[in-house]
C-alpha positions as CSV (number, residue, x, y, z in Angstrom):
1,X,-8.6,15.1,49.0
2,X,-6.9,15.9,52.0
3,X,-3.7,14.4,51.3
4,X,-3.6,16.2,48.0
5,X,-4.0,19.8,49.6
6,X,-1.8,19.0,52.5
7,X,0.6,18.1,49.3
8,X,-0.5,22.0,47.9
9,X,0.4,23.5,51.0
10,X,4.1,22.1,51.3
11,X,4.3,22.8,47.3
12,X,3.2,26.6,48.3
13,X,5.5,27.0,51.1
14,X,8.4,25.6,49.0
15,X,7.7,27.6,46.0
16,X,7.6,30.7,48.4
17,X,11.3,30.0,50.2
18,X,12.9,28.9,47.0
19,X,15.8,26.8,46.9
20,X,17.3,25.7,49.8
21,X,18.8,22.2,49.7
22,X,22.1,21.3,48.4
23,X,22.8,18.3,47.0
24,X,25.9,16.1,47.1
25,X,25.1,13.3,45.1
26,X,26.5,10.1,44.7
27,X,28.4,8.6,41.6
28,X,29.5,5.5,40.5
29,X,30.9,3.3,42.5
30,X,29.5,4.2,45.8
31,X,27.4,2.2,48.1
32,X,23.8,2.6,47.2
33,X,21.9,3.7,50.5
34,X,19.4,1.1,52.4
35,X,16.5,3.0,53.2
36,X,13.4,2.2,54.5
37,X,10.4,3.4,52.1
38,X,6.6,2.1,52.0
39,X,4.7,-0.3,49.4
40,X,1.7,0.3,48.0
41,X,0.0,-1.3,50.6
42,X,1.9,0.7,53.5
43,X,4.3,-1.5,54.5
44,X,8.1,-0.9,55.3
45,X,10.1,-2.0,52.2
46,X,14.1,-2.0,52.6
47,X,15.0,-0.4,49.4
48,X,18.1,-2.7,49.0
49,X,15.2,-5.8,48.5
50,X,14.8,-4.5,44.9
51,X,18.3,-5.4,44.2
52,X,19.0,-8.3,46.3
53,X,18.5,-10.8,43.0
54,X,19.0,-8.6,40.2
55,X,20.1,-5.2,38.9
56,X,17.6,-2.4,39.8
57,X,17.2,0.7,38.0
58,X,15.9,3.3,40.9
59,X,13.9,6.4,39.4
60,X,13.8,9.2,42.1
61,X,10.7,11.0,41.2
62,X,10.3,15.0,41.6
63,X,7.3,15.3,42.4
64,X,3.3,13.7,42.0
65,X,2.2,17.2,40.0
66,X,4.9,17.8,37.5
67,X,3.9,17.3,34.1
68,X,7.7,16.6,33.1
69,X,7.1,13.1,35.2
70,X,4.1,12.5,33.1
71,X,6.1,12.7,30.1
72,X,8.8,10.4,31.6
73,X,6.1,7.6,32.8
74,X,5.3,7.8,28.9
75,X,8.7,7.4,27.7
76,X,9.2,4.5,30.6
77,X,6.3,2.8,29.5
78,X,8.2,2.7,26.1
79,X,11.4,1.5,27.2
80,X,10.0,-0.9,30.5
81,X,10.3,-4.1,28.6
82,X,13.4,-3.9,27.0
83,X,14.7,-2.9,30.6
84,X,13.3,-6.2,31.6
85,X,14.7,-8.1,29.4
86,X,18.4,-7.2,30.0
87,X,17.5,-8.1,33.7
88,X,16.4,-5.1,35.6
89,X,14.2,-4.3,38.5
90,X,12.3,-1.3,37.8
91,X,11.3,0.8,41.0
92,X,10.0,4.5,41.2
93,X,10.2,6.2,44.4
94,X,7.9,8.7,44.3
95,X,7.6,11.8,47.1
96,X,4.1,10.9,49.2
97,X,1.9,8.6,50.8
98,X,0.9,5.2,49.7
99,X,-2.4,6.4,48.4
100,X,-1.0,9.2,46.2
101,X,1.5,7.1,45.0
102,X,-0.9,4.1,43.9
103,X,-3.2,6.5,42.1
104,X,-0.6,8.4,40.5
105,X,0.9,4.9,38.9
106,X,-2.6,4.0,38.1
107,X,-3.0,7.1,36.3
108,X,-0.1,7.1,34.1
109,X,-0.3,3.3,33.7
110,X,3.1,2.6,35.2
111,X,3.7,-1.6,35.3
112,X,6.3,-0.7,38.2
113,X,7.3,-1.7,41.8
114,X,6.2,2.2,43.1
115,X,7.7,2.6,46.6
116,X,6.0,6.2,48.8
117,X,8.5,8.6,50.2
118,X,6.7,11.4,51.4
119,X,9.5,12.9,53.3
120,X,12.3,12.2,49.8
121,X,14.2,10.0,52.5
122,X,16.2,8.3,49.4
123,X,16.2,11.5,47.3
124,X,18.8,12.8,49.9
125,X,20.3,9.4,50.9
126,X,21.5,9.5,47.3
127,X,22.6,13.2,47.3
128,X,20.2,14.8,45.6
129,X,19.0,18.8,46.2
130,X,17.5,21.4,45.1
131,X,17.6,22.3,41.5
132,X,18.7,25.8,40.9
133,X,15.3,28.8,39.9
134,X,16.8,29.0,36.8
135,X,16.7,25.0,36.2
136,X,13.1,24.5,37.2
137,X,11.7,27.9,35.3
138,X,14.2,28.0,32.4
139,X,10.8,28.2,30.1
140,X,8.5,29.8,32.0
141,X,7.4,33.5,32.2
142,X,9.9,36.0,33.8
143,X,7.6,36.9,36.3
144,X,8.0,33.3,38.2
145,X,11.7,33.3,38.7
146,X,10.2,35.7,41.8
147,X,8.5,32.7,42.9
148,X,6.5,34.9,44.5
149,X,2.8,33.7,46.7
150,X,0.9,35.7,44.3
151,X,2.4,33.9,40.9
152,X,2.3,30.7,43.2
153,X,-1.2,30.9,43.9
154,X,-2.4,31.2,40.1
155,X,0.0,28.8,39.1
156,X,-1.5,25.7,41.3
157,X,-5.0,27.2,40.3
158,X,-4.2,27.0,37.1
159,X,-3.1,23.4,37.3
160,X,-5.9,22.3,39.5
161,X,-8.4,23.3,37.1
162,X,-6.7,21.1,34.8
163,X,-6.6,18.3,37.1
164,X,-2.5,18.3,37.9
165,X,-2.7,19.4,41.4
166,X,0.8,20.9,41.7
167,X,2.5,19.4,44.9
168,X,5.1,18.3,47.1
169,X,8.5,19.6,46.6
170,X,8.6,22.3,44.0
171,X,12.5,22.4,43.7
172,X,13.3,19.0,44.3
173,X,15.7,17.4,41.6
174,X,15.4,14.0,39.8
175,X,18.1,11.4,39.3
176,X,17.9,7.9,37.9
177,X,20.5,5.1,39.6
178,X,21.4,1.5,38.6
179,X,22.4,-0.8,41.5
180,X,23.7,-3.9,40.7
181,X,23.4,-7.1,43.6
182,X,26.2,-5.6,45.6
183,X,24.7,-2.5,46.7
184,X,27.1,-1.0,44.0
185,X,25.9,2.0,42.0
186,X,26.7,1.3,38.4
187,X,25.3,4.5,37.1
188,X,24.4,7.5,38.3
189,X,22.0,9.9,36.2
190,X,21.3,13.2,37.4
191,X,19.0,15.5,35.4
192,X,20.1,18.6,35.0
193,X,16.9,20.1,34.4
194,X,13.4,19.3,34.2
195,X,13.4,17.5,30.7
196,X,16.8,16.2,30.7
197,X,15.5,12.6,30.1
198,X,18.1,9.4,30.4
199,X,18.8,7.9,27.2
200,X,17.7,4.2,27.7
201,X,20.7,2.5,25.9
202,X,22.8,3.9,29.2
203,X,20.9,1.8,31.6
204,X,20.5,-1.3,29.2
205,X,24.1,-1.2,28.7
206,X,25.0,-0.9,32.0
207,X,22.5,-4.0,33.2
208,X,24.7,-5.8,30.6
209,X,27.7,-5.7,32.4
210,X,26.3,-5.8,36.1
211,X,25.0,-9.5,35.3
């Protein structure tokens, strides 16, 4: 319980200061960055070990509270074994500590290698930033493009009560990467907004040709 309103708090304080982070992401054909995450079990994993035997597709999650990663775990869940079976190493790294990140894949049922990233190390070794207001709150009352405390507070209330405790980085953008055995990005998919889901026959396509 503590983790999760620590995770509150740095939500809160993000939502508050808005935007801030600008992102230079990297595209195809750049070296995909070796950082050092942790497993489920807390210890160091070289991200470059998902790789090192076969294509990976690397899913840089938002954040643990956002219901638009709940409906991407259920479309992954779809597409996971036809990923598999074209060769790839599925990996989410999700923002926060071991024990967020193992219940959070527990919850949503997610047959995954899940790496914690509490401080979004890889999120900006790979370029990523901060989405826009506009590209977070594109469908949400006028009133919230303030992103004011007030609006803040009864939002995460809101989302408590229902049991998504919203959390970590508030702006934080996603982006989906597949790496073949060189350490070479083969694609490079960055959402645009919240929803903007991959279409899987990029990445199975793409592990295709990286093998």
């Amino acid at each position: 319980m503590a983790l999760v309103m620590s995770a509150e708090n740095r939500w809160m304080q993000g939502w508050i200061a808005g935007p801030t982070i600008e992102g230079r992401p990297l595209r195809r054909g750049d070296r995909a960055p070796d950082v050092t995450l942790l497993g489920g079990d807390g210890s160091e994993v070289h991200l470059s070990s998902t790789w090192k035997e076969k294509p990976a597709l690397i899913l840089l999650w938002r954040h643990l509270g956002c219901g638009c990663g709940r409906a991407r775990a259920k479309r992954l869940i779809d597409e996971i074994e036809d990923y598999r079976a074209e060769g790839l190493e599925v990996v989410v790294v999700a923002p926060g500590e071991p024990e967020r990140v193992n219940r959070y894949v527990e919850r949503n049922r997610l047959d995954v290698t899940a790496l914690a990233d509490g401080e979004y190390f890889a999120h900006k070794a790979f370029g990523l930033g901060h989405w826009s207001v506009e590209q977070v709150l594109y469908d949400a009352p006028s009133e919230f493009c303030e992103h004011g405390a007030e609006v803040g507070a009864a939002f995460q209330a809101d989302r408590r009560s229902q049991g998504n405790n919203l959390v970590d980085d508030p702006w934080m953008q996603s982006g989906e990467f597949v790496v073949d055995t060189t350490g070479t990005i083969r694609v490079a998919y960055l959402y645009n907004y919240c929803e903007d889901y991959p279409d899987a026959r990029v990445f199975l396509t793409a592990a295709r040709l990286a093998t």
